[in-house]
Backbone bond lengths (Angstrom), bond angles and torsions (degrees), N, CA, C in turn:
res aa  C-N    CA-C-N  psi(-1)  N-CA   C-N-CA  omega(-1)  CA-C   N-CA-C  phi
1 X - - - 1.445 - - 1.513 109.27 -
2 X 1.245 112.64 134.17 1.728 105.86 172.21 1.534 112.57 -106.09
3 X 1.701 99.62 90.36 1.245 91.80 165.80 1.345 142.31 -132.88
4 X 1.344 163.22 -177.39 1.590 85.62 85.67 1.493 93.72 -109.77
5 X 1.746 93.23 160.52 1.305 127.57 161.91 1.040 140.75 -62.94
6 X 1.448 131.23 126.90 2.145 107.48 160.48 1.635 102.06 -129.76
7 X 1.146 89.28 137.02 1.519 115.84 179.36 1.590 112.58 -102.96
8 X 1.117 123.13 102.53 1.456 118.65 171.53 1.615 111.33 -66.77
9 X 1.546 129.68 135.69 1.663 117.71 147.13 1.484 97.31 -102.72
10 X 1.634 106.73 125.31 1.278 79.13 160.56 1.877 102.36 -149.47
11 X 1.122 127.72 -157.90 1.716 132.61 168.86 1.504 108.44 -174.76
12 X 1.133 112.47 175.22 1.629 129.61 -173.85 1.577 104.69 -96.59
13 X 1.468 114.76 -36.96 1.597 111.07 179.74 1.774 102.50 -96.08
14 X 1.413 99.05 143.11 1.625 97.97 151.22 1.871 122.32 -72.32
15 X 1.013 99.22 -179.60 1.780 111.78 152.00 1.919 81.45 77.14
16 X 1.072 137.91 -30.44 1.340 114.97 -166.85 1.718 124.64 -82.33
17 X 1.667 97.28 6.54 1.730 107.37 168.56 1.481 134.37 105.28
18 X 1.285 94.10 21.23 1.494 117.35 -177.48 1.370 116.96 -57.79
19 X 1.178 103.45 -56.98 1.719 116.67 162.25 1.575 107.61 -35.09
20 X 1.348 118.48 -87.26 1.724 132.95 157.85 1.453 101.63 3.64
21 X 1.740 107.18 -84.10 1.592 112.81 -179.91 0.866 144.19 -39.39
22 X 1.651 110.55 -30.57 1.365 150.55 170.61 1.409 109.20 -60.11
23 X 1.306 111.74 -65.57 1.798 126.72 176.73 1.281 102.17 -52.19
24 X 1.617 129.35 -81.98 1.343 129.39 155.64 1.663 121.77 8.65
25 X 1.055 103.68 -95.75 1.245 112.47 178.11 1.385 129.75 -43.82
26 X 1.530 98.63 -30.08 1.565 107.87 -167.86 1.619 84.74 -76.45
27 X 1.499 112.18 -68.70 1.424 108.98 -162.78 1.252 122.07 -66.28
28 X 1.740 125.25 7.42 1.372 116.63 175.02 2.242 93.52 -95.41
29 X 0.960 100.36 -38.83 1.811 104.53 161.92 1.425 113.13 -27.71
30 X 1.265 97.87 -71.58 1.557 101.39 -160.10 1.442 115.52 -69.01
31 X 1.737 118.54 -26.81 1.727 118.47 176.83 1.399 105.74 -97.34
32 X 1.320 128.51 -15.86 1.560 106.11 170.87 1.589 115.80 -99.49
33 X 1.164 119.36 -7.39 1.639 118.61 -168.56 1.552 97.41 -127.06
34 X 1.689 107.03 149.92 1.225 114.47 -167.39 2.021 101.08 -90.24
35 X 0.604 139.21 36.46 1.098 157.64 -141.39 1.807 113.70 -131.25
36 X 1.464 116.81 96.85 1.548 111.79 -178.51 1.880 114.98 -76.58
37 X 1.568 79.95 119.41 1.587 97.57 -160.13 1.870 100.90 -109.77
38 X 1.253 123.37 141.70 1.418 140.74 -174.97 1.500 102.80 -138.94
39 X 1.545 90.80 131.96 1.770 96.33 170.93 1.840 100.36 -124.03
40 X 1.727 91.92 144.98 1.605 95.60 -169.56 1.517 105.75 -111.11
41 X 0.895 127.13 139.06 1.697 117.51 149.85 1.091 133.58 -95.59
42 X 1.478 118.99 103.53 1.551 129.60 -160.68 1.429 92.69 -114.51
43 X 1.231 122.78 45.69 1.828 132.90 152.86 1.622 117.22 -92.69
44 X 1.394 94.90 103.70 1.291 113.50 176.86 1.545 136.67 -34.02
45 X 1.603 101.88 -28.73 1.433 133.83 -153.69 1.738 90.91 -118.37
46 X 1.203 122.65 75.87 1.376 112.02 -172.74 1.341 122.26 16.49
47 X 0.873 135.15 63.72 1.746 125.62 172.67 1.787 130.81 -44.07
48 X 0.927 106.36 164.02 2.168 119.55 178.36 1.035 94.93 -77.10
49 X 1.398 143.59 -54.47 1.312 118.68 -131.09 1.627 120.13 -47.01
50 X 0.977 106.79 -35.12 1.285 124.77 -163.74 1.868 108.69 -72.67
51 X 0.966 101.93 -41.58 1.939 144.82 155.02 2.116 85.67 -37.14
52 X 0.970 106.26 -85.93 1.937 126.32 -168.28 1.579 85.10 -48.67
53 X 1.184 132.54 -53.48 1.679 116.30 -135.12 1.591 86.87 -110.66
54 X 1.285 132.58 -58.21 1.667 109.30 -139.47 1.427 93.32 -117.20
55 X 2.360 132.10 -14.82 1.091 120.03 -136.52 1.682 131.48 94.32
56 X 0.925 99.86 127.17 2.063 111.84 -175.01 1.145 114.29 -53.21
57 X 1.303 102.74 -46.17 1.747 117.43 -179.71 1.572 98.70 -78.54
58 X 0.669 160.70 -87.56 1.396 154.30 -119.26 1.873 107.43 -91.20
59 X 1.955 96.93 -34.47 1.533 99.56 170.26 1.668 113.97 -59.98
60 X 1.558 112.90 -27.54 1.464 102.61 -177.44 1.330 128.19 -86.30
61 X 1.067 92.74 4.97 2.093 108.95 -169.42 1.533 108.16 -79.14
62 X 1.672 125.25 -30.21 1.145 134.57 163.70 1.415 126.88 -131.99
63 X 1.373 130.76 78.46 1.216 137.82 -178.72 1.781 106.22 -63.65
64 X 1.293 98.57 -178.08 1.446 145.61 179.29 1.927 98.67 -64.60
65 X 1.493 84.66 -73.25 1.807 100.89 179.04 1.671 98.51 -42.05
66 X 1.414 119.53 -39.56 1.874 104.03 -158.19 1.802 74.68 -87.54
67 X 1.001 135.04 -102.42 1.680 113.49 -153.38 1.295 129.70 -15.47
68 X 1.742 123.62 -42.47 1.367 131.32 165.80 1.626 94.09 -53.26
69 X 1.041 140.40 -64.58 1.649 137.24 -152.74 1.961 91.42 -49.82
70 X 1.528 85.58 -71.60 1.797 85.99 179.61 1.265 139.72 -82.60
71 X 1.503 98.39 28.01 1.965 107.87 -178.71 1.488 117.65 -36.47
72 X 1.426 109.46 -59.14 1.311 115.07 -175.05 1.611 117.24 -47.59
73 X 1.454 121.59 -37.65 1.533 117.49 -169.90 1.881 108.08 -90.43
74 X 1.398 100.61 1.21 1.553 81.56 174.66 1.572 110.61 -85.90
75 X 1.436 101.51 120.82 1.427 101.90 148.99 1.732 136.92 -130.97
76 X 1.222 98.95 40.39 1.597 109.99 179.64 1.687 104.52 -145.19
77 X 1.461 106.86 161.68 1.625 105.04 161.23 1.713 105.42 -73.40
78 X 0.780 113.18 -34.57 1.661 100.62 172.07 1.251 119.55 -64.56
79 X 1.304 132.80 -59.72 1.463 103.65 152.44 1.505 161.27 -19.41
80 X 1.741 79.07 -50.54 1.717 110.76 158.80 1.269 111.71 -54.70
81 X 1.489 126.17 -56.40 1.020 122.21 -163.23 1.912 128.91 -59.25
82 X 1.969 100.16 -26.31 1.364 118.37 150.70 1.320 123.86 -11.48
83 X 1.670 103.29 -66.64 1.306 109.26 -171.52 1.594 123.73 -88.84
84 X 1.140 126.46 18.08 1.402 134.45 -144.02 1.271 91.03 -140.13
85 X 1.424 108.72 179.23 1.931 112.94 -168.92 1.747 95.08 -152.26
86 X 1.273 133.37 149.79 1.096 131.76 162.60 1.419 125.49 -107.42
87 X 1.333 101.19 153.49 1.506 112.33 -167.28 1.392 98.57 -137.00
88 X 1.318 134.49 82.11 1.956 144.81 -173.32 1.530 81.85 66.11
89 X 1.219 111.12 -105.32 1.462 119.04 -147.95 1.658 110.94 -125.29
90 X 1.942 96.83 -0.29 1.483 100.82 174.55 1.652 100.00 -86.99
91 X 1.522 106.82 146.71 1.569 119.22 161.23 1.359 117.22 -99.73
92 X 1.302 115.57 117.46 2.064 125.50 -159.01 1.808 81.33 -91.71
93 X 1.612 96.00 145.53 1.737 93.04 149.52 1.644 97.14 -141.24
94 X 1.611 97.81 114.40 1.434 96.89 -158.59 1.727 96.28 -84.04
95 X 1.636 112.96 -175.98 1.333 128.48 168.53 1.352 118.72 -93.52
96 X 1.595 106.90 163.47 1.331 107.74 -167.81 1.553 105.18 -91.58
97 X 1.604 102.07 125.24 1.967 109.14 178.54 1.183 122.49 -55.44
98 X 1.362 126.32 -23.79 1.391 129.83 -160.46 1.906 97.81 -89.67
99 X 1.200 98.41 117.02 1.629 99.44 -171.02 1.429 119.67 -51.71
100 X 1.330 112.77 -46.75 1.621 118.00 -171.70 1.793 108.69 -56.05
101 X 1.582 113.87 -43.13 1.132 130.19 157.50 1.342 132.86 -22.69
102 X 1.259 97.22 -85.98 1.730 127.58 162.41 1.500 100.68 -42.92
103 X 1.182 132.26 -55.50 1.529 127.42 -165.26 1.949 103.46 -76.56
104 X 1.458 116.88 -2.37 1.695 116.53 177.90 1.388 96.66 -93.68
105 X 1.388 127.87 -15.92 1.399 127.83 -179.76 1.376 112.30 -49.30
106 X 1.918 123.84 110.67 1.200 117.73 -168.28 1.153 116.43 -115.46
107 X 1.395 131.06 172.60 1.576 125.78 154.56 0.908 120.06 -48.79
108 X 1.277 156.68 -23.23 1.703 169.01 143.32 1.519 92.67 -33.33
109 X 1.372 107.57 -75.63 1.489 135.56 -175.07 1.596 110.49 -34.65
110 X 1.413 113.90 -48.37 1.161 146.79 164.10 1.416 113.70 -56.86
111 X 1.095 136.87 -74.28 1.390 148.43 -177.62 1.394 101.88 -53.83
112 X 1.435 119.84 -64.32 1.684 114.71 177.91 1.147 108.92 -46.12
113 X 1.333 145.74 -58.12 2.013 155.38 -158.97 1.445 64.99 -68.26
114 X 1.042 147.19 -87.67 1.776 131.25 -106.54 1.764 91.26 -86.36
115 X 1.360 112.50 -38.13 1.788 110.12 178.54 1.102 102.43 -44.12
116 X 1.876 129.65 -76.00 1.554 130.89 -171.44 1.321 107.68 -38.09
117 X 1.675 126.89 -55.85 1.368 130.13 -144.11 1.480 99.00 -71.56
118 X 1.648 101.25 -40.55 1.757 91.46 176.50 1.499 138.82 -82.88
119 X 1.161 94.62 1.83 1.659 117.20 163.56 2.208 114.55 -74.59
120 X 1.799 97.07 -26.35 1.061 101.53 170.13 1.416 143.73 -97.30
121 X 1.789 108.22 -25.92 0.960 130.86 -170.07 2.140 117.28 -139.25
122 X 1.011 88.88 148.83 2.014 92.94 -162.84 1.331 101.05 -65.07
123 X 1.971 116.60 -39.25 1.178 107.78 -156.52 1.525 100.27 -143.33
124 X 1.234 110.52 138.01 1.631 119.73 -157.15 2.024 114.58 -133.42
125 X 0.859 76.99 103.41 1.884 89.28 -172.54 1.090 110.54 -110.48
126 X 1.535 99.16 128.39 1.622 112.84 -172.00 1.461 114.56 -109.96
127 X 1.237 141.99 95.65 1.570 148.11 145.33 1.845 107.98 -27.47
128 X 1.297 117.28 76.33 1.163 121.65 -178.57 1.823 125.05 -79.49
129 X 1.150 137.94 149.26 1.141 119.73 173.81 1.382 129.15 -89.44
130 X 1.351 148.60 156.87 1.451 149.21 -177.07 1.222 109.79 -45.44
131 X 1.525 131.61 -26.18 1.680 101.22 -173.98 1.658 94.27 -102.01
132 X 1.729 84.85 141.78 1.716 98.44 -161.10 1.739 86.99 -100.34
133 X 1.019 123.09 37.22 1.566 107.04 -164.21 2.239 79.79 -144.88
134 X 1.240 124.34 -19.37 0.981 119.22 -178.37 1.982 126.96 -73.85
135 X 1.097 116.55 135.40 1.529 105.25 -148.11 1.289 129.88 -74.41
136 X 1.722 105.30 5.19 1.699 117.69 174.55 1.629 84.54 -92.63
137 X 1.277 136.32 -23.77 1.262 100.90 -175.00 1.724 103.46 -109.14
138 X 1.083 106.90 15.13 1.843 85.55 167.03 2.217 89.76 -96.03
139 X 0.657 117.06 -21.47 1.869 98.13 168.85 1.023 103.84 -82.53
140 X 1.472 138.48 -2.93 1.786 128.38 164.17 1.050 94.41 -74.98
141 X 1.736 134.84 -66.28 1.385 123.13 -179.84 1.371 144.31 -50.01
142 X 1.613 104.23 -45.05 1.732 116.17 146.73 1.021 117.77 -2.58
143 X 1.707 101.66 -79.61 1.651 116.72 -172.62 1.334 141.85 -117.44
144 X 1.543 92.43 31.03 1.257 114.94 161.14 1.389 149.08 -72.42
145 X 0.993 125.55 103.77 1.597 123.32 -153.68 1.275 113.50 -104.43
146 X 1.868 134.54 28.51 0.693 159.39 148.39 1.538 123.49 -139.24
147 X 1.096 125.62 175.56 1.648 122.42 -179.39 1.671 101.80 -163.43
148 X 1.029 107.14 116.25 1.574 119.45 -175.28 1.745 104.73 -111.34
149 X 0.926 111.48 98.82 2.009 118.66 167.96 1.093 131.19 -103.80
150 X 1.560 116.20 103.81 1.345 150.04 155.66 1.489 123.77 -20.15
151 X 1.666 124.46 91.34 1.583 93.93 164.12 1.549 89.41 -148.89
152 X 1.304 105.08 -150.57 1.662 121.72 153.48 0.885 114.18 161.49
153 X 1.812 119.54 174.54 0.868 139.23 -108.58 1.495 101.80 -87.05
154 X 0.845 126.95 71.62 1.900 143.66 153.43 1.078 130.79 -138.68
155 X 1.123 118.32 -177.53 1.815 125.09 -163.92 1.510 101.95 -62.64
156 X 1.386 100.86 -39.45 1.624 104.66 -148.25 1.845 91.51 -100.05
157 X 0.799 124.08 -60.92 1.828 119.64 169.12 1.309 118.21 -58.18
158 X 1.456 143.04 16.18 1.434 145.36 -171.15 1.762 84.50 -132.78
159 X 1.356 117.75 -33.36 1.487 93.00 -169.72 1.707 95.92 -93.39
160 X 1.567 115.69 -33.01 1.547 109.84 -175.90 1.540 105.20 -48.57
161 X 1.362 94.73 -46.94 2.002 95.77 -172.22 1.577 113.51 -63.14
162 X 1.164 124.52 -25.63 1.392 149.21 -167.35 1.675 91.85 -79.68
163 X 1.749 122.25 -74.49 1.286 113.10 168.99 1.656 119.04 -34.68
164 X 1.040 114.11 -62.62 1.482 122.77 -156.29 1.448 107.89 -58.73
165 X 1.645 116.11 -22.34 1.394 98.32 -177.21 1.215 99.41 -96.92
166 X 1.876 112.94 -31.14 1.809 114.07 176.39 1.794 99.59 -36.42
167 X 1.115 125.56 -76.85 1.329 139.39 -172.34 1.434 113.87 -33.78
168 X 1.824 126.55 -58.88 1.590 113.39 154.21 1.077 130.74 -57.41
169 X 1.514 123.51 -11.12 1.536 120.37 157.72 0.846 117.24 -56.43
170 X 1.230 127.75 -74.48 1.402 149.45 -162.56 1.650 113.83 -73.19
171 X 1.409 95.62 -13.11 2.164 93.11 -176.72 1.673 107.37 -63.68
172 X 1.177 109.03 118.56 1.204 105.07 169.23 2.020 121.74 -110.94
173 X 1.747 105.96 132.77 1.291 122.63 -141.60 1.917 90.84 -68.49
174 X 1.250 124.43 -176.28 1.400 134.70 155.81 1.852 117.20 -40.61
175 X 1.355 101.71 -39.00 1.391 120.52 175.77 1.933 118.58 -69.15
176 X 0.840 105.58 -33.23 1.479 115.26 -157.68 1.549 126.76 125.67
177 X 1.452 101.35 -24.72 1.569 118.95 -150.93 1.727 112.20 -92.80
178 X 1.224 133.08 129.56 0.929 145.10 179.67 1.516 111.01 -79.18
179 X 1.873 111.34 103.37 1.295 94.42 175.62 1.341 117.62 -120.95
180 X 1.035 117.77 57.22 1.497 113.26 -169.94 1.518 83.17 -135.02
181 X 1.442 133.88 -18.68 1.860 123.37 -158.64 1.535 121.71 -58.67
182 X 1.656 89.88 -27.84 1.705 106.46 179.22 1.127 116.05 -46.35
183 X 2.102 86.43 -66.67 1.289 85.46 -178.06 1.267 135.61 -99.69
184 X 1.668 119.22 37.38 1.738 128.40 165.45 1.850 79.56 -74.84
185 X 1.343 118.36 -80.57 1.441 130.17 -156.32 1.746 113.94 -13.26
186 X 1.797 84.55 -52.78 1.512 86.16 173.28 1.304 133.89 -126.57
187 X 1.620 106.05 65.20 1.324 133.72 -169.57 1.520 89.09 -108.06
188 X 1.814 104.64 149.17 1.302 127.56 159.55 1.636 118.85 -110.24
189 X 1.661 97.87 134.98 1.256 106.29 -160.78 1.329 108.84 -93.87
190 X 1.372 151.60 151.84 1.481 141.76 -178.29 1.685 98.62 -139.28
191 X 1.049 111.94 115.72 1.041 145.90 169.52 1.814 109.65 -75.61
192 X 1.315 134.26 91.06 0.885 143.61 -140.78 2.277 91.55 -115.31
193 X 1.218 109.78 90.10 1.752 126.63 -172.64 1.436 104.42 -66.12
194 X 1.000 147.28 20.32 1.498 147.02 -157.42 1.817 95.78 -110.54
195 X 1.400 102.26 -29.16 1.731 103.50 168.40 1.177 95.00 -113.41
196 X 1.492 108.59 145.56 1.125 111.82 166.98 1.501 105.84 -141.84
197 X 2.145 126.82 -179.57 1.507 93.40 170.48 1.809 73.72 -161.24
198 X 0.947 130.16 141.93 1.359 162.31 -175.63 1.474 114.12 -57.63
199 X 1.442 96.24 -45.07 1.751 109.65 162.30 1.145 128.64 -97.64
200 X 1.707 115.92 37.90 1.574 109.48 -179.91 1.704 72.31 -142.95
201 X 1.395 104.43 140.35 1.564 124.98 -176.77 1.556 96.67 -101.42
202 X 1.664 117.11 102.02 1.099 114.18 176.34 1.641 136.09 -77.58
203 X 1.470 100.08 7.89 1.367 109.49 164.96 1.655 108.26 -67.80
204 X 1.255 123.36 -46.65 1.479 122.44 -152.95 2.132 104.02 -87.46
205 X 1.527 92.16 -8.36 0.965 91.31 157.50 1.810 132.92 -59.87
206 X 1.441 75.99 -76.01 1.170 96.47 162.32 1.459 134.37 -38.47
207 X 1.233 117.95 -45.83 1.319 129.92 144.68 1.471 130.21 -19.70
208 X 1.611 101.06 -80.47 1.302 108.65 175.24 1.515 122.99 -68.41
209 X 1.479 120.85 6.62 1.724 119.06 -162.09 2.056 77.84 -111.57
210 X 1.680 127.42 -29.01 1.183 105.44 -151.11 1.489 82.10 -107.70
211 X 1.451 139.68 14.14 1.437 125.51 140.29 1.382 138.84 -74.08
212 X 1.677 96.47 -6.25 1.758 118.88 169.74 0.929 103.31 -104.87
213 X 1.319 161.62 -58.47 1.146 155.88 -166.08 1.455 132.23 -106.04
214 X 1.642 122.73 171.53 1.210 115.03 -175.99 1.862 126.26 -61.55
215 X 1.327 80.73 -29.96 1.575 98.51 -159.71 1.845 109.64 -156.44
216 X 1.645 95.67 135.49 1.556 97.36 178.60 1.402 101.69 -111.01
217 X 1.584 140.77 162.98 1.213 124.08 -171.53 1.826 94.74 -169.11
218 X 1.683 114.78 84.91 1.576 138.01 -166.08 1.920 82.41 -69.48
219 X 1.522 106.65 127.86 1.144 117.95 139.46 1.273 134.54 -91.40
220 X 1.293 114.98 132.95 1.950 93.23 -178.86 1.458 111.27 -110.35
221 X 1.150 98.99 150.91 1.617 108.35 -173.23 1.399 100.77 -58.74
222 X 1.830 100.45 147.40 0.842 112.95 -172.91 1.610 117.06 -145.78
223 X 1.351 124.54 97.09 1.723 120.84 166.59 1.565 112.73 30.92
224 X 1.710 94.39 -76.23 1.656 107.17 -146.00 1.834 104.72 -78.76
225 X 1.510 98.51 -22.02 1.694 101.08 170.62 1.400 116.01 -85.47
226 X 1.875 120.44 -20.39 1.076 119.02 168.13 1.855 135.94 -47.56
227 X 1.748 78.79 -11.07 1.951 69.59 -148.73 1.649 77.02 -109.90
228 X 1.592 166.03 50.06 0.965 144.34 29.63 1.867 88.70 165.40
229 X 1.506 110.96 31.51 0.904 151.38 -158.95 1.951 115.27 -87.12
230 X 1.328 105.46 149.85 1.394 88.51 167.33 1.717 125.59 -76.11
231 X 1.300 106.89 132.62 1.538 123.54 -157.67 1.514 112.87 -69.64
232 X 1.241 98.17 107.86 2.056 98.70 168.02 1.335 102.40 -94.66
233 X 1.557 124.95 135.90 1.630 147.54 155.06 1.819 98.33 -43.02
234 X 1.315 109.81 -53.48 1.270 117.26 -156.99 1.612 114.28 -88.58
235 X 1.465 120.28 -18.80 1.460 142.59 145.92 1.657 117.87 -49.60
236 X 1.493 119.14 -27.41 1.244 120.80 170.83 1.303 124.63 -66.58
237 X 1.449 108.86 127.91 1.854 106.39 177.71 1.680 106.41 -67.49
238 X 0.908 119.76 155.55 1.286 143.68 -162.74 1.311 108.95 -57.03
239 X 1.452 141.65 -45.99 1.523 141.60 173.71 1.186 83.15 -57.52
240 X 1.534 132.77 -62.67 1.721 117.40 -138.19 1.433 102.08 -83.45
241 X 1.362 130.36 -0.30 1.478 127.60 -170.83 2.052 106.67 -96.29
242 X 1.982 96.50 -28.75 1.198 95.26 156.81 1.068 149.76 -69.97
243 X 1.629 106.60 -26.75 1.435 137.51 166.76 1.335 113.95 -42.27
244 X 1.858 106.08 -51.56 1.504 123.11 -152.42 1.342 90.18 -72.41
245 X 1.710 122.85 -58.49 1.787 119.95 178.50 1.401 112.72 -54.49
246 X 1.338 115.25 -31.70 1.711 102.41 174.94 1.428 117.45 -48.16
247 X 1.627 100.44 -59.81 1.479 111.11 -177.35 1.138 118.53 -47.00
248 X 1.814 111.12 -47.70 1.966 119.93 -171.02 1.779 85.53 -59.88
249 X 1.364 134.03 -67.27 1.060 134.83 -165.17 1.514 135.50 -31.96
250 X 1.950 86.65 -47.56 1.688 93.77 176.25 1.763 123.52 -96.09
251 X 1.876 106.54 -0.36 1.629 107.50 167.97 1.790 84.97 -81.72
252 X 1.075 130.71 -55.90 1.670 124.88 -149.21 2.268 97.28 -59.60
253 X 0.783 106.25 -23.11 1.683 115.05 171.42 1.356 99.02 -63.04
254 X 1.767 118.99 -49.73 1.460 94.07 -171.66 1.590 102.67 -89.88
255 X 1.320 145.19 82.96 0.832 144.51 164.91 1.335 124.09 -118.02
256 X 1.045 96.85 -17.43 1.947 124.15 -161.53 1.795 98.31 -75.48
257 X 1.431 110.27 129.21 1.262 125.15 177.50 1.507 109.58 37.08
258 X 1.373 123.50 47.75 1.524 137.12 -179.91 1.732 83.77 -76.64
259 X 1.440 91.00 138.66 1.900 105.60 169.82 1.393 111.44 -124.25
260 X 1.551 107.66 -25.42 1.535 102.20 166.22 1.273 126.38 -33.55
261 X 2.153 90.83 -153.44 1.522 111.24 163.55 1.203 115.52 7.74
262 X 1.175 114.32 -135.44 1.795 111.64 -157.00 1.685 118.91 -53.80
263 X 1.321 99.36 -36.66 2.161 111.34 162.32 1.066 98.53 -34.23
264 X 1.437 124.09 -71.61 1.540 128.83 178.57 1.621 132.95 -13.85
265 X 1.838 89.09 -54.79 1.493 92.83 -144.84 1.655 94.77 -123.24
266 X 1.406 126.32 27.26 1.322 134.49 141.97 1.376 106.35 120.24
267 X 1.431 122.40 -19.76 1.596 147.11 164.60 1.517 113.74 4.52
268 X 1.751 100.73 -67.27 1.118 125.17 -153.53 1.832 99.87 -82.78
269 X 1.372 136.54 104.88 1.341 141.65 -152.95 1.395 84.07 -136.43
270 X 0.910 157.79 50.39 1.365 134.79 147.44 1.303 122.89 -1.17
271 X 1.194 156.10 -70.52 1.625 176.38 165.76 1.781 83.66 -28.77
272 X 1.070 98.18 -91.65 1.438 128.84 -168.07 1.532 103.44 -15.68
273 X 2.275 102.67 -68.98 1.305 110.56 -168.59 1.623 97.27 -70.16
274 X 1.383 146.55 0.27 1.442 119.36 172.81 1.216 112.49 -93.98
275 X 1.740 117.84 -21.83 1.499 117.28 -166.76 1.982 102.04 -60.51
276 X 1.593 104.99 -30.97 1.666 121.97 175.62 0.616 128.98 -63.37
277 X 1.607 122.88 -35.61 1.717 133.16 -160.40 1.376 105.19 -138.30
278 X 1.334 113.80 1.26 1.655 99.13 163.16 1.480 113.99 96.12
279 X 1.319 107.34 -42.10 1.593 123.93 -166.12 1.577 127.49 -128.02
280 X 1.103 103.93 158.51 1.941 103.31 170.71 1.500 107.81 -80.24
281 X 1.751 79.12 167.36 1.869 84.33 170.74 1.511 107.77 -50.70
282 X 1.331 105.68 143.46 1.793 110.71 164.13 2.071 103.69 -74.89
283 X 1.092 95.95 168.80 1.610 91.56 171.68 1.947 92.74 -147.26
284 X 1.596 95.67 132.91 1.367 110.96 -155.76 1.318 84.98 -179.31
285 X 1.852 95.13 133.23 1.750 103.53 154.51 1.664 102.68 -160.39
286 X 1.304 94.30 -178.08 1.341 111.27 -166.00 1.579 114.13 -71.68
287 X 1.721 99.55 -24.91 1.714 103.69 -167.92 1.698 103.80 -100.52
């Protein structure tokens, strides 16, 4: 793949597993594809991710806030790596806990982390928070060259997920121009099975989410994500571990001749990212 990438997760409701999807994805990325993959948490409201992948204690020891403090002096992945936490072969860059903090987290704030990270790493996934109108996540959307949406199969997570993409359809920019439509069209939807409700027929769900979008991709509940825990690949029962490669499988498809997001907005340096890392893109995928 020549990239780097950014993948938004994001939705309008909490509690339906975005975080989860987020972890998921990141950590099925980083052990099947040769490809240096980072997941961020750009949740305003203290976010898990960090909670899912490495632990509470250890996610708070190096935030987001301490790399922003010292942006200017990084100039290596070893440096980089300071601020970051590992999870197998994924690199977490968690958020800052202290609320007042976390809530100064800006699109500026945003845009700088995502410049370094993509100078370091191919593929870049963002754990975004619910307000789609808040300003770290309109530069997640900007330059996002994927879009991953969170719901399931109930009243209340089929219509949040349903809003959230109605709403990037329909956002219209300073210009007139709709820039988010692309990428609803070819967004994957995840259906997150851990709720479920007896009176919602989850076929027609399903239905109506895979006439908007590229791709639908049902998780099923599972034990080891139930208990809200840090996430093992290898702890997953067997449907949900297939699920997880489906999903890595069908965002890494839309990757191919992407001109957006980061293509867009000068990201993509070839020259630049080898004089840093030594090396070319790897080429590796899931299919």
């Amino acid at each position: 793949m020549s990239g780097p990438f950014s993948v938004a997760v994001g939705s309008i409701k909490g509690g339906v597993g975005k975080t989860t999807v987020t972890s998921l994805l990141g950590l099925a990325m980083a052990e099947y594809r040769g490809d240096r993959v980072i997941a961020l948490d750009a949740n305003p409201d203290a976010g898990t991710l960090g909670d899912r992948l490495v632990g509470e204690v250890q996610a708070g020891r190096r935030t987001v806030r301490d790399l922003l403090h010292d942006l200017d002096r990084v100039q290596s992945s070893t440096q980089l790596s300071g601020y970051t936490h590992l999870a197998g072969r994924l690199r977490v860059l968690t958020s800052e806990q202290e609320p007042a903090l976390s809530e100064m987290f800006s699109e500026c704030d945003y845009e700088a982390v995502l410049r370094l990270l993509s100078v370091y790493h191919e593929l870049l996934l963002t754990d975004c928070g619910t307000g789609l109108v808040h300003s770290a996540m309109q530069g997640t959307l900007r330059h996002a060259d994927a879009l991953v949406v969170v719901g399931a199969p109930t009243k209340d997570g089929a219509s949040r997920a349903a809003r959230t993409l109605q709403w990037l359809a329909t956002h219209q920019d300073s210009s007139g121009g709709f820039p988010y439509r692309d990428l609803v069209a070819d967004a994957v939807v995840v259906l997150s099975c851990d709720r479920a409700s007896r009176y919602v027929d989850d076929s027609v769900i399903v239905d109506y989410f895979q006439s908007r979008v590229r791709a639908v991709v049902e998780l099923p509940a599972d034990p080891h994500l139930a208990t809200g825990d840090v996430i093992d690949l290898a702890a997953l029962a067997p449907g949900t571990r297939d699920a997880v490669l489906e999903l890595a499988a069908v965002v890494a498809d839309g990757f191919q001749a992407r001109t957006s997001g980061l293509a867009a907005h000068g990201f993509r340096d070839t020259h630049t990212r080898d004089i840093h890392t030594g090396h070319a893109d790897p080429q590796a995928g899931l299919r």
